[in-house]
RODO-14682 format. One record per atom (N, C-alpha, C): residue in three letters; z, y, x. Coordinates in steps of 0.05 Angstrom, whole numbers, padded with zeros to 5 digits, always signed. Layout:
N
ALAZYX ...
//
This chain:
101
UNK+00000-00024+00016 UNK+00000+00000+00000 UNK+00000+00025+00017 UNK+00014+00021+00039 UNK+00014+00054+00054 UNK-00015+00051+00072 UNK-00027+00027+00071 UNK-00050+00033+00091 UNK-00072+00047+00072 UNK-00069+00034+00035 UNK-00087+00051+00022 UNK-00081+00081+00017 UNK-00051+00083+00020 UNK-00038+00116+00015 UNK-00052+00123+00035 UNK-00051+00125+00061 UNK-00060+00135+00079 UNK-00088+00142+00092 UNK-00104+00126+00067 UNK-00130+00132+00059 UNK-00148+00116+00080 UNK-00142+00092+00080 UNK-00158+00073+00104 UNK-00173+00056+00084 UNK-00200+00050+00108 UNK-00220+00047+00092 UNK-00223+00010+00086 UNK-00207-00006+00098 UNK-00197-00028+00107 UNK-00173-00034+00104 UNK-00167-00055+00098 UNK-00145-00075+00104 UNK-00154-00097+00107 UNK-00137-00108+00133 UNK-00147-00131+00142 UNK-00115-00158+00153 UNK-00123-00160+00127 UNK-00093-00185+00142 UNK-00097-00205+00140 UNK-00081-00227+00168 UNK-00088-00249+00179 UNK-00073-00270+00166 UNK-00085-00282+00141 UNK-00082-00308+00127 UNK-00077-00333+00143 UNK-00092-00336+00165 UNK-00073-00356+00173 UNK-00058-00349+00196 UNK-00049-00331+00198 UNK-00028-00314+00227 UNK-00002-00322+00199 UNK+00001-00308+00175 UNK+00014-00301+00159 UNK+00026-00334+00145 UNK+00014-00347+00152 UNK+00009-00380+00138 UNK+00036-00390+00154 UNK+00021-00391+00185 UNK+00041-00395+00204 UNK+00070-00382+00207 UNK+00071-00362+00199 UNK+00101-00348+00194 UNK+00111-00355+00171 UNK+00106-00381+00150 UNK+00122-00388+00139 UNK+00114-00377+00112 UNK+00099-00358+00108 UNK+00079-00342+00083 UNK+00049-00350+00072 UNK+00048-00350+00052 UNK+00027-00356+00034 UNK+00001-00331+00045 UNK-00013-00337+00058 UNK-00032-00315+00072 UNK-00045-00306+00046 UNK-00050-00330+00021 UNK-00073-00320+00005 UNK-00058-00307-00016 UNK-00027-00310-00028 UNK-00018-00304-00047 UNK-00012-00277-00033 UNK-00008-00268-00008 UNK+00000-00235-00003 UNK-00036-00226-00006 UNK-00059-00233-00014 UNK-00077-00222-00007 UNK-00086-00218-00039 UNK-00081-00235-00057 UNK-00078-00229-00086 UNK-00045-00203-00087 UNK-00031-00209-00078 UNK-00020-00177-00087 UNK-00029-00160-00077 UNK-00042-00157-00055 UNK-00051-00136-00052 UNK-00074-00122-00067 UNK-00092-00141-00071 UNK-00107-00142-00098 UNK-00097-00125-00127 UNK-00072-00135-00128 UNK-00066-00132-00153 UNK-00049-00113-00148 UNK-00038-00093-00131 UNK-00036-00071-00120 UNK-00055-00048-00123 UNK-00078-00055-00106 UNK-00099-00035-00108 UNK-00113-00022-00143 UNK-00117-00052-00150 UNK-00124-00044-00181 UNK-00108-00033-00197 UNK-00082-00040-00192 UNK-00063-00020-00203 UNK-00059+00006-00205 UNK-00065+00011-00168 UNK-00066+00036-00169 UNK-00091+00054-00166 UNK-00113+00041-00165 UNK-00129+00040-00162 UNK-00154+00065-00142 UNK-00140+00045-00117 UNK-00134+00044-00084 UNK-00170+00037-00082 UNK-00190+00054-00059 UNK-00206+00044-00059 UNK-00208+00032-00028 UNK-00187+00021-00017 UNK-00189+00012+00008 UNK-00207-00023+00001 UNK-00211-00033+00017 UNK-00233-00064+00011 UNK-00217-00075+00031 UNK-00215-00097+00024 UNK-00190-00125+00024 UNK-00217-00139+00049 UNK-00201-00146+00076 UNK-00215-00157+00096 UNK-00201-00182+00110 UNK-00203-00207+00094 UNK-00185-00227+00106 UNK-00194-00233+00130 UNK-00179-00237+00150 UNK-00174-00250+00175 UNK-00164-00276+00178 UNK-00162-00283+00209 UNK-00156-00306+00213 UNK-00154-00333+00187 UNK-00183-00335+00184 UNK-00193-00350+00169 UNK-00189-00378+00189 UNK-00169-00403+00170 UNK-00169-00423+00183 UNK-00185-00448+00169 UNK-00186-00444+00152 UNK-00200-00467+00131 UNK-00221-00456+00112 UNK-00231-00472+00103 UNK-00263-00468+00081 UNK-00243-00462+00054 UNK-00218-00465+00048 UNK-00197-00461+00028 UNK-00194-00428+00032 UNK-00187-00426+00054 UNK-00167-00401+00051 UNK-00207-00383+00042 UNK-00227-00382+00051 UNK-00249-00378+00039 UNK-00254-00369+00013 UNK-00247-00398+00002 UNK-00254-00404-00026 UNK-00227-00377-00042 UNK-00215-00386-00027 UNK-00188-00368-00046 UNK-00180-00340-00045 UNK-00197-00334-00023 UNK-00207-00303-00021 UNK-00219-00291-00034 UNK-00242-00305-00042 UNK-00260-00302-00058 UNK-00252-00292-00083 UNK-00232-00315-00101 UNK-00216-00320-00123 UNK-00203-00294-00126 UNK-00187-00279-00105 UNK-00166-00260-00093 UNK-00190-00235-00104 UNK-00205-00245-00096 UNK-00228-00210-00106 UNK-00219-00199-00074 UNK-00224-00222-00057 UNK-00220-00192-00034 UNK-00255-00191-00023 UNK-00268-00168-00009 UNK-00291-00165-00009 UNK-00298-00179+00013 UNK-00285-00182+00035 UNK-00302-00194+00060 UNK-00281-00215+00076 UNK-00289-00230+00092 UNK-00275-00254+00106 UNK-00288-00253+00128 UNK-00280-00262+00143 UNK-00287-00261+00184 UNK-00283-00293+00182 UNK-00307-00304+00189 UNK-00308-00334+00187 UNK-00307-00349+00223 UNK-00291-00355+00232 UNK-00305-00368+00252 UNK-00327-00395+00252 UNK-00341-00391+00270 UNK-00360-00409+00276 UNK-00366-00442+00261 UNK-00337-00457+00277 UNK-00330-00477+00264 UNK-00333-00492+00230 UNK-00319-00464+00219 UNK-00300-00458+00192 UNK-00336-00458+00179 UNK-00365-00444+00189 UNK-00371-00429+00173 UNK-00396-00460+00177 UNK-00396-00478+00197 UNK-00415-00506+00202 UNK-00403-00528+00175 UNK-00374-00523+00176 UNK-00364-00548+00156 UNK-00369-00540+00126 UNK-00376-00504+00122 UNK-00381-00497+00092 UNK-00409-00510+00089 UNK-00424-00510+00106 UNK-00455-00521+00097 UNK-00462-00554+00113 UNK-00437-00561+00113 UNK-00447-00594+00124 UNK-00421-00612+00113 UNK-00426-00631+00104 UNK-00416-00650+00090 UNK-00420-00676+00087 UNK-00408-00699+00096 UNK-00410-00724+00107 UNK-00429-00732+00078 UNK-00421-00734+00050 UNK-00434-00745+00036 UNK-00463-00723+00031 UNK-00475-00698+00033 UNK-00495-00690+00037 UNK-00513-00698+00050 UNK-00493-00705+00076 UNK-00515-00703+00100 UNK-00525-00744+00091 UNK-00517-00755+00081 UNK-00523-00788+00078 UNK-00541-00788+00048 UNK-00529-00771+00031 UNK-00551-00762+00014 UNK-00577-00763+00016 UNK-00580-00742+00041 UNK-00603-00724+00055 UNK-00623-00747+00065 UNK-00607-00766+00082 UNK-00620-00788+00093 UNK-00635-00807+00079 UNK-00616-00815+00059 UNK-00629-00836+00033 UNK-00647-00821+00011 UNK-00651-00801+00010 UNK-00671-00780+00000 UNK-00700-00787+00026 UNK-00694-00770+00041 UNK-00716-00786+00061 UNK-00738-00807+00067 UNK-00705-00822+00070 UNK-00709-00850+00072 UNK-00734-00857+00046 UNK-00726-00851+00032 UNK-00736-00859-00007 UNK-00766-00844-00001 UNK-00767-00821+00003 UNK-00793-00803-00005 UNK-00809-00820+00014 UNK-00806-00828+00046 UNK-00824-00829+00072 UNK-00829-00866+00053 UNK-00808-00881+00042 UNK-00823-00911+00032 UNK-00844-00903+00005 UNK-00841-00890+00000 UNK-00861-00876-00028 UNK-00881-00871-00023 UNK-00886-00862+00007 UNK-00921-00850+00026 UNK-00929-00831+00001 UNK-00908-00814-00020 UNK-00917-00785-00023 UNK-00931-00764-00008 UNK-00953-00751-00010 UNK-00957-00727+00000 UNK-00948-00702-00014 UNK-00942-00683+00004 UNK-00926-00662-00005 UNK-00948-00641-00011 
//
């Protein structure tokens, strides 16, 4: 709240820094949410220390506008053991068919 009093154009707090100290990283990022609309603060909600494809998803949920993904975090949102075997037996299926595309 004093970083929106203070008229900053950002807030950026570390969900899983905050996780590790024993705190709900995503439930302080919904009050803050529900802070701003209250008062209606136009600073934009910037989660950090993104540790999982969860804390992501729940950001999202949070209405906060942006997330800092590391690398890792952002390969496992677009790859998935049963996709990627999917993908193969899809393949697999079309190349015994001798379809042309």
């Amino acid at each position: 709240m004093l970083a929106a009093k203070a008229g900053a154009k950002f807030v950026s707090p570390f969900v899983g820094r905050l996780d590790d100290s024993g705190k709900d990283g995503i439930k302080i990022i919904e009050e803050i949410r529900l802070i701003y609309d209250n008062y209606n603060f136009n600073t934009k909600i910037l989660v950090a220390s993104v540790r999982t494809a969860d804390h992501i998803t729940r950001s999202a949920s949070a209405r906060a506008e942006a997330v800092t993904v590391p690398p890792k975090i952002l390969k496992n949102l677009v790859s998935h053991p049963l996709t990627d075997r999917g993908l193969e037996v899809f393949l697999s299926d079309w190349e015994k068919s001798r379809q042309k595309i």
